[in-house]
C-alpha positions, 0 to 999 in steps of 0.5 A, a space after each residue: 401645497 405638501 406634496 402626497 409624498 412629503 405627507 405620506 412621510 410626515 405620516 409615517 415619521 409621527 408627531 415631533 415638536 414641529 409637527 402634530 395630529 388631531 382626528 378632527 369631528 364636526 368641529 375643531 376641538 380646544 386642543 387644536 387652538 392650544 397647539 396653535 398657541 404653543 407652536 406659535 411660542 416655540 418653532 412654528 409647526 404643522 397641525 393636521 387635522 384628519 389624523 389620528 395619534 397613530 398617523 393613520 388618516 381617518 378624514 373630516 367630513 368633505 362638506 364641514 371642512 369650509 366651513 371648519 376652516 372659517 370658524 378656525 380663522 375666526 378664533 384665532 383671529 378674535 383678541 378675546 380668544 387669542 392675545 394677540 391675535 394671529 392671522 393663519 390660513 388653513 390648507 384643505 387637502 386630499 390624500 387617499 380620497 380623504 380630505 384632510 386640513 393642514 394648518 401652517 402655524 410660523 413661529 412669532 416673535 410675541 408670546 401669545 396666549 390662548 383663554 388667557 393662558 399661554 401654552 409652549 411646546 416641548 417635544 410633542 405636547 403642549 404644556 401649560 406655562 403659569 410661573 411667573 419667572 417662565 413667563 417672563 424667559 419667553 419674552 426676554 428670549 423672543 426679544 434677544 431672538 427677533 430684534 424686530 420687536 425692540 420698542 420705540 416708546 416715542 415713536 407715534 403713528 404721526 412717524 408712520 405712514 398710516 396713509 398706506 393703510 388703505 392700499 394695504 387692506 385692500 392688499 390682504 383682501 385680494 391676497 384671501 379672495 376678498 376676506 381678510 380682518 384687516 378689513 374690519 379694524 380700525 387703524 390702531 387695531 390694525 396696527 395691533 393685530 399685526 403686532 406692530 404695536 406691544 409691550 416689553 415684558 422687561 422694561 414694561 415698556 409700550 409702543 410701536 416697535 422696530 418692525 412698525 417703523 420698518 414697515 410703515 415709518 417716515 423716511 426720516 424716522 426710518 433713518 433716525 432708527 437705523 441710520 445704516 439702512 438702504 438698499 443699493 440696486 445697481 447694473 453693472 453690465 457694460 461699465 464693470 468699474 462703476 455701474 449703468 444705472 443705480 437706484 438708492 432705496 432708503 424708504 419703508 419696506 412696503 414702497 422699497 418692494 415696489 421700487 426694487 421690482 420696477 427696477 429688476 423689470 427695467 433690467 432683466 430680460 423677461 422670457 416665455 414661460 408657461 405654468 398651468 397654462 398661465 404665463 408668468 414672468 420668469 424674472 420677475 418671479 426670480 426678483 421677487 424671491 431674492 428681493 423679498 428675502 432680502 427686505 424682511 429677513 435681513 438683520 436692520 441693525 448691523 452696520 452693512 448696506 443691502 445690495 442688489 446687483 445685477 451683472 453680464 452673467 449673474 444678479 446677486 443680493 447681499 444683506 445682514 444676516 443672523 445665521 442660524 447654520 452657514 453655509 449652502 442652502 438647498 431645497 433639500 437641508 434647509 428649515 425656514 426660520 424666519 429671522 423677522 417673523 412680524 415682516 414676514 408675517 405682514 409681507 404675507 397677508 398683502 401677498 409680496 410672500 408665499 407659504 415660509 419656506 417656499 421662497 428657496 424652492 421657487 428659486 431652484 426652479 425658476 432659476 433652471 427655466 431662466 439660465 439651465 442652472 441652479 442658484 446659490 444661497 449662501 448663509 452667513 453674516 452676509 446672506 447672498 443669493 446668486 442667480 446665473 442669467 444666460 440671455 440666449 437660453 431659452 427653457 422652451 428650447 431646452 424642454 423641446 431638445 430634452 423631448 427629442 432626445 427622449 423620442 430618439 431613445 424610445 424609437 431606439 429601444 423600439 427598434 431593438 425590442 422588435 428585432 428581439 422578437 423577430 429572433 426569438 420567433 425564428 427560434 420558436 419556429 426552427 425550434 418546431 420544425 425540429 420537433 419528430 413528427 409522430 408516426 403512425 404507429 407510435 401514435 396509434 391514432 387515425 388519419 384525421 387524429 394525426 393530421 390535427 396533431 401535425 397541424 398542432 405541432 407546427 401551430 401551437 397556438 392554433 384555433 379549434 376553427 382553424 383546425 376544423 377547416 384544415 382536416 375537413 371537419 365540423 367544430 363539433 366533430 374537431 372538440 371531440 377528437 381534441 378531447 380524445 386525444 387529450 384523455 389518450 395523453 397524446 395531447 395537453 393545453 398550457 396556459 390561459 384559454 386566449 394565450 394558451 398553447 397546445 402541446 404535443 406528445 410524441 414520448 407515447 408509444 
């Protein structure tokens, strides 16, 4: 979900190769879809529907925009339309009591083609690519880029496990509240749509490519591929010269996320934590960021075994990168680039990871509510996350020690504020007093004249009610002396008729 504020920057910095602005009527135009086809062949962006060029907001109708986004996902989810297919789930949004619709565009390691012409982004426009030789440089540069999409022209779906294929529809189902294409296709279908299955542009070669046989493929397939690959799972809390438990994960993504988690819950201590009034576990939220990232953005054919470990005071992974920028990443400098943006887009659709990007931003917060500080995510050939774990800390405490400490200020500045007032209206008072009272002769007035004025003098900001019951008289009588005075110039109102004041002239003779 964008933040009003991150959006009203987005507004006010304009379009940019990453981002772009539709105004957006009844219906999504064909400029939309081919937006939707550049970003997905160059970085990955963000399209908003609702904005004109400018960046000022004029909205889409509130009652269309359901019904917007499913003919949206409709389109480029249908192969006639886009090739391949690409499964994107549009964001409604309000700003400014206007709706408005956001659509998350990652970048893709196929070149994709929309009417059967394929569009590239350059700054912020879309460009037509119809030469033959740029073709072809897109798709050597996304298979020198994502190594994801090597292929394997022997690999079968008899090396895959298709018998997770049910289990994963229904996956996506749940994952989009019941509707999901995946649920439509068939195996092979399936199996294309989440582009697992391709061409190589250059060697014309076809086949099921690494991101299949890591998602999907047989134990033995998988290390026939990629000899090197494992993840290690080990504690290492009481004997710190080898380890309390170990676990060895050598089997294809989806199975290895299931059993690195078990392992994470037999191991971490699960704390209280409340958001949006829906407990959730705080570990196992901490776990699922690290192990997510280090299953679908590792680097599968380096040489280095993947590490999770967990310590007395730490729990860490460790996986081959390809760095993009070294060094520390935090919520504030980093870009999501997924390094395998096929996984990542299948780990998406069946609900093992969020929106890209949100992974670092989870962990910042998870990692405060669990030990009171912040984690490390250090980008380099050797991607390592480190998160402190305390045992004894507790974020209801901290929250609860944090509220007492904001009470006590409150109070003291309370306190310090009434004993402002309290002097101030001491001086107020003895500053009154001090005022000469008005003689019968420099006032030139009666009796009744004077005693309204002393009483004014002394009561600013008296009532004509109450200055009625002093001297005596009726209300009617006390608004016809004030106005007389007031004409004499003996006598003047300041300010609002409820807070105002009266003010006494004693300079007339």
């Amino acid at each position: 979900m964008v933040s009003v504020e991150k959006l009203r920057m987005i507004l006010s910095i304009g379009e940019t190769v990453a981002v772009e602005f539709k105004r957006c009527g009844g219906s999504i135009e064909h400029d939309v879809y081919q937006t939707v086809c550049a970003f997905l062949n160059r970085f990955g962006g963000d399209i908003y529907l609702g904005v004109d060029d400018s960046g000022i907001v004029c909205g889409v109708p509130c009652k269309s925009a359901p019904m917007l986004v499913k003919n949206f996902i409709s389109v480029v989810s249908n192969p006639d339309v886009f090739l391949p297919t690409i499964y994107l789930s549009p964001e409604i949004l309000k700003y400014e009591e206007k709706t408005l619709i956001r659509i998350h565009v990652p970048p893709s390691s196929e070149v994709h083609s929309y009417k059967k012409i394929i569009y590239d982004r350059v700054n912020d426009s879309d460009v037509k690519v119809t030469a033959t030789g740029q073709i072809a440089q897109m798709y050597v540069r996304k298979q020198s880029i994502f190594t994801e999409k090597k292929i394997y022209p022997y690999v079968t779906e008899a090396d895959l496990r298709m018998d997770l294929l049910p289990r994963i529809r229904v996956m996506a189902a749940n994952r989009y509240n019941g509707v999901h294409p995946w649920t439509e296709l068939s195996d092979s279908q399936l199996l294309k749509s989440a582009g697992l299955y391709g061409e190589d542009k250059v060697t014309g070669e076809r086949g099921f490519n690494l991101a299949a046989v890591m998602l999907l493929g047989r134990d033995d397939v998988m290390l026939n591929v990629c000899p090197s690959y494992r993840t290690d799972a080990i504690v290492r809390k009481v004997n710190l010269d080898r380890y309390d438990d170990r676990l060895l994960v050598q089997t294809n993504l989806i199975e290895s996320y299931e059993r690195l988690m078990s392992f994470a819950s037999k191991h971490l201590l699960d704390k209280f934590y409340l958001e949006r009034d829906a407990r959730i576990s705080l570990s196992g939220a901490i776990a699922r960021e690290m192990l997510v990232n280090t299953l679908m953005h590792r680097e599968f054919t380096a040489a280095y075994f993947a590490k999770f470990v967990i310590e007395h005071d730490r729990m860490f992974t460790e996986n081959a990168n390809r760095a993009l920028t070294g060094g520390i990443i935090t919520p504030d400098n980093f870009e999501p680039t997924p390094k395998n943006p096929t996984i990542a887009a299948f780990f998406r659709n069946i609900g093992y990871a969020d929106e890209l990007g949100s992974g670092v931003r989870n962990l910042y917060k998870y990692a405060q509510c669990y030990s009171g500080r912040d984690p490390q995510l250090i980008d380099g050939d050797i991607f390592r996350i480190i998160v402190p774990i305390d045992d004894n800390y507790s974020s209801e405490s901290a929250i609860k020690a944090q509220s007492k400490r904001n009470q006590s200020a409150i109070k003291a500045q309370s306190k310090r504020n009434q004993s402002a007032i309290k002097a101030q209206s001491k001086r107020n008072q003895s500053a009154i007093k001090a005022q000469p009272k008005p003689s019968d002769c420099a006032l030139n007035c009666d009796l009744t004249e004077k005693r309204i004025l002393e009483y004014f003098m002394d009561h600013p900001q008296a009532t004509q009610v109450e200055v009625a019951k002093v001297v005596g008289s009726s209300r009617r009588t006390v608004q016809e002396i004030i106005a007389d005075l007031k004409e004499k110039k003996l006598l003047e109102r300041e300010g609002a008729k409820r807070n105002g004041r009266w003010l006494v002239n004693t300079d007339i003779d």
